[in-house]
C-alpha positions in Angstrom: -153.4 -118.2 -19.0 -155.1 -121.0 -20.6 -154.1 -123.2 -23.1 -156.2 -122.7 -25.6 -154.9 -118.9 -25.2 -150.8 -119.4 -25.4 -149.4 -118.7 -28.5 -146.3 -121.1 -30.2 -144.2 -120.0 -33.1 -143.7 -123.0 -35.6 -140.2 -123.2 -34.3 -141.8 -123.6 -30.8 -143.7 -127.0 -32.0 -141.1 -128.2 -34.0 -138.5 -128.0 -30.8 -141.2 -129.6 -29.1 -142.1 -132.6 -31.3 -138.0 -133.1 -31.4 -138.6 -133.7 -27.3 -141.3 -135.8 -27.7 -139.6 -138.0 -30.7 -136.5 -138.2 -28.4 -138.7 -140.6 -25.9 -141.3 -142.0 -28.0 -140.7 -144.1 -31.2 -143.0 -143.7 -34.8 -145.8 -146.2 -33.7 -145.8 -144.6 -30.1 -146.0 -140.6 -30.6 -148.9 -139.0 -30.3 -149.8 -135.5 -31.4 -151.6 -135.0 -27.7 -147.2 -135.9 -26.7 -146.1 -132.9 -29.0 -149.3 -130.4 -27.9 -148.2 -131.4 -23.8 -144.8 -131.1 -24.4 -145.1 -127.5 -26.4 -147.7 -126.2 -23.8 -151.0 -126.1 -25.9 -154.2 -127.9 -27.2 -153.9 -131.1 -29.7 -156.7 -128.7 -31.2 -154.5 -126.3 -31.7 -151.8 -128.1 -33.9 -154.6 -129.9 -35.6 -155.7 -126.4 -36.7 -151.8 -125.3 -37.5 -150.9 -128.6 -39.6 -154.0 -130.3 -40.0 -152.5 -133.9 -38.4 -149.8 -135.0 -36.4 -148.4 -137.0 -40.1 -148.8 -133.2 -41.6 -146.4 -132.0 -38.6 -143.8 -134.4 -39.3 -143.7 -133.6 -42.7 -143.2 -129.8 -41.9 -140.5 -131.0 -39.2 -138.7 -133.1 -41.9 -138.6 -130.2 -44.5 -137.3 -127.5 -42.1 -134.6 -130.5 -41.0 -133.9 -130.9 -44.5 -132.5 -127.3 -44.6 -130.9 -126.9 -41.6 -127.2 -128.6 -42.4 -125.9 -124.8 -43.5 -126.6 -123.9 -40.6 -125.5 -126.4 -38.2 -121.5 -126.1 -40.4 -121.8 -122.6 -39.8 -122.3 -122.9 -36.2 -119.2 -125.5 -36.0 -117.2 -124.0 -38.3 -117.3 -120.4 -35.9 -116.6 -122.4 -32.8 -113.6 -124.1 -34.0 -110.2 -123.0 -35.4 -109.2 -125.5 -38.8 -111.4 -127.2 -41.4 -110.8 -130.6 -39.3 -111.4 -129.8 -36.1 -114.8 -128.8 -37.4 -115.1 -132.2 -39.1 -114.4 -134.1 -36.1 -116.9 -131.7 -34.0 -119.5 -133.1 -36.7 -118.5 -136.1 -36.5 -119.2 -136.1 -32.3 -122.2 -134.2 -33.2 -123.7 -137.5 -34.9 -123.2 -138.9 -31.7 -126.1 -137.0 -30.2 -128.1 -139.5 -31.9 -127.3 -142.6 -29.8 -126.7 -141.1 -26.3 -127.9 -144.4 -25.6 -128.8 -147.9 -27.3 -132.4 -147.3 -27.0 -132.5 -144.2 -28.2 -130.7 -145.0 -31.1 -133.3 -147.7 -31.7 -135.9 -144.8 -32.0 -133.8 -142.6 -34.2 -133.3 -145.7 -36.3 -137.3 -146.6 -36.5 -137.9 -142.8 -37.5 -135.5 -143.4 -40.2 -137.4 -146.2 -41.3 -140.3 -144.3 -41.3 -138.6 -141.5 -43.7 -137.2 -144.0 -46.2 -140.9 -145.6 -46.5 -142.7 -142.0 -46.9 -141.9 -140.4 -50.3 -142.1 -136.9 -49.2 -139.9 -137.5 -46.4 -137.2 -139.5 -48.0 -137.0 -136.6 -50.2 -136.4 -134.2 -47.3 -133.8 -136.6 -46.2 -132.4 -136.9 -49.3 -132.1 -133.3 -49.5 -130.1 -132.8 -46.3 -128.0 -135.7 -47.0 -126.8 -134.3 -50.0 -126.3 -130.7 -48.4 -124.6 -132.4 -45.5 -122.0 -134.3 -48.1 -121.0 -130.6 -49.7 -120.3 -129.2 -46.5 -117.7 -132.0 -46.2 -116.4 -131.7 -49.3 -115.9 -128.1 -48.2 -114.2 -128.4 -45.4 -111.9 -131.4 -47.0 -111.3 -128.8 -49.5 -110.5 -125.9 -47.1 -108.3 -128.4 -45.4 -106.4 -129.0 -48.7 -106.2 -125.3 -49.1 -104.8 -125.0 -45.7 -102.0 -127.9 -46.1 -103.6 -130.5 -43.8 -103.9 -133.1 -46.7 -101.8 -134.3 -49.3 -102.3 -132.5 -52.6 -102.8 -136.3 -54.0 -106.5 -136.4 -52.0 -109.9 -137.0 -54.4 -111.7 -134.6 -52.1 -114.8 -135.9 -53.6 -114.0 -139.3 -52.9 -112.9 -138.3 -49.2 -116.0 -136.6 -48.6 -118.1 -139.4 -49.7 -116.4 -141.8 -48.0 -116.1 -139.5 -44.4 -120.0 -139.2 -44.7 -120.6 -143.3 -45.4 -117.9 -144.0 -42.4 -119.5 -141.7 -39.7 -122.7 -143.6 -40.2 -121.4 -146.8 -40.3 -119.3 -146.5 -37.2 -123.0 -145.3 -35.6 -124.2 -148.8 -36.5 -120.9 -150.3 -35.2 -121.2 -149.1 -32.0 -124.4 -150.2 -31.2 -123.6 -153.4 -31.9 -120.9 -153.5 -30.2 -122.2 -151.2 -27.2 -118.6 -150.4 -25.6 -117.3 -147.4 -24.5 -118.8 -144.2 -26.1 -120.5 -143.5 -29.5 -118.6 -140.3 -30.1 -114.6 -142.2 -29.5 -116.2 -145.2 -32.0 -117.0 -142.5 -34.6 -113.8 -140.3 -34.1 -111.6 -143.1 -33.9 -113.0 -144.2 -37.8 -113.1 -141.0 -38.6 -109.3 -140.4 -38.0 -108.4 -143.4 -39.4 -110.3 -142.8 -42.9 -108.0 -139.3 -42.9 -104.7 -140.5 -41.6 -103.3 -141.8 -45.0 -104.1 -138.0 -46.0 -102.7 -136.1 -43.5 -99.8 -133.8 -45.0 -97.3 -134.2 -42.0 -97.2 -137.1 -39.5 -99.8 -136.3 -36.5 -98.2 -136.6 -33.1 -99.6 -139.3 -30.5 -99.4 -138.5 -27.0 -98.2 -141.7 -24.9 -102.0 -141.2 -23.3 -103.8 -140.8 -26.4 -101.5 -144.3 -27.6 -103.0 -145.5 -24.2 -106.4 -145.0 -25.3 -106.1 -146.8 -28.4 -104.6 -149.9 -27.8 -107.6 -150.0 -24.4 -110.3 -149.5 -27.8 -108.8 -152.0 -29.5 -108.8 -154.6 -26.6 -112.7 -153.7 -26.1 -113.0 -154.6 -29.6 -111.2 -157.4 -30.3 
C-alpha cells in the first residue's frame, strides 16, 4: 500500500513526532522527520494540521492533559502514595537518558516558554502535575507516612521544584544515573516528614556515602 493511501489516527502522529523530537532538536526537526517516522506523506500532515508549528501546538495541548493520566497509571502499579511519588520521580528521568538528549528536551522547553500558546499548555500541565502531588502527599498523610505537622501544599511545591532541579544537577554534574540524582533529593526533601524512622540497609548506606564521594 502506498503512502499517500495509509491512514494515521492523531495519536499515531503525535507518537511519531515524540520519536522524531527524541533525536532532533527545535531548529533541526522537520515535518518530512515526523511524516517518515509515522509512515505517511509531509502532504498528508500538512493537510491534517496545516504546518509542522500547527502540529506541535496540537502535541503540546494533548501533553498538557495527559498528567491524570500518567498518576493514574503509577498510582495502579504501585502499592502506597510514595512509592508512586518516587516512580514519578524516576519517570522524569526519561528525559535525560543521556546528556544530549537532555540538551534537546531543554531547547524544546525553550521553545515552549518563548511561544504564548505553548507556555500556556505547559503551564497547564504543570499545575495539574503539582495537584497530583499534593494528592498523593495528602493520601500519604492520610495513610500515616508523614507527620501530621507537614504543609502538604508546601511539600508538594517544593517536591515538584526539587525533582527539576536535581534534573539540572545532574547534568552538570554528569555522574552516575539521572534517576538515583533525582531519588536521592527527593528522599531527602521527605525525610524530615516521615512519621517513623525509615530503615537503611548496610547496602543502601553503601550506596550513599559512594554518591556522596562522586559529588564531593
Amino acid at each position: 500500500m502506498s503512502q499517500s493511501r495509509l491512514k494515521i489516527t492523531d495519536e499515531g502522529v503525535f507518537a511519531a513526532a515524540q520519536r522524531a523530537m527524541s533525536r532532533r532538536g527545535p531548529h533541526e526537526l522537520t515535518l518530512a522527520d515526523i511524516a517518515r517516522e509515522a509512515g505517511v506523506t509531509p502532504g498528508r500532515l500538512v493537510q491534517r494540521f496545516g504546518s509542522k508549528h500547527a502540529l506541535l501546538r496540537a502535541l503540546s495541548e494533548r501533553f498538557a492533559g495527559s498528567a491524570s493520566a500518567m498518576f493514574a497509571r503509577l498510582r495502579a502499579a504501585h502499592r502506597t502514595p510514595l512509592a508512586t511519588l518516587r516512580a514519578y520521580a524516576i519517570c522524569m528521568a526519561d528525559l535525560a537518558p543521556t546528556p544530549e538528549s537532555l540538551l534537546r528536551n531543554l531547547a524544546y522547553l525553550q521553545r515552549d516558554l518563548a511561544d504564548d500558546v505553548l507556555r500556556r499548555h505547559l503551564v497547564d500541565n504543570a499545575r495539574a502535575t503539582r495537584r497530583e502531588i499534593r494528592s498523593l502527599l495528602e493520601a500519604a498523610l492520610e495513610r500515616g507516612e508523614l507527620r501530621r505537622t507537614v504543609d502538604v501544599a508546601t511539600l508538594a511545591r517544593t517536591v515538584e521544584t526539587v525533582i527539576g532541579g536535581s534534573l539540572m544537577s545532574w547534568a552538570t554534574y554528569r555522574n552516575g544515573k539521572a534517576a538515583d540524582w533525582i531519588v536521592r533529593d527527593l528522599e531527602a526533601v521527605l525525610a524530615p516528614w516521615f512519621k517513623r524512622p525509615r530503615a537503611r540497609s548496610a547496602k543502601a548506606g553503601r550506596m550513599i556515602r559512594l554518591r556522596r564521594s562522586h559529588i564531593g
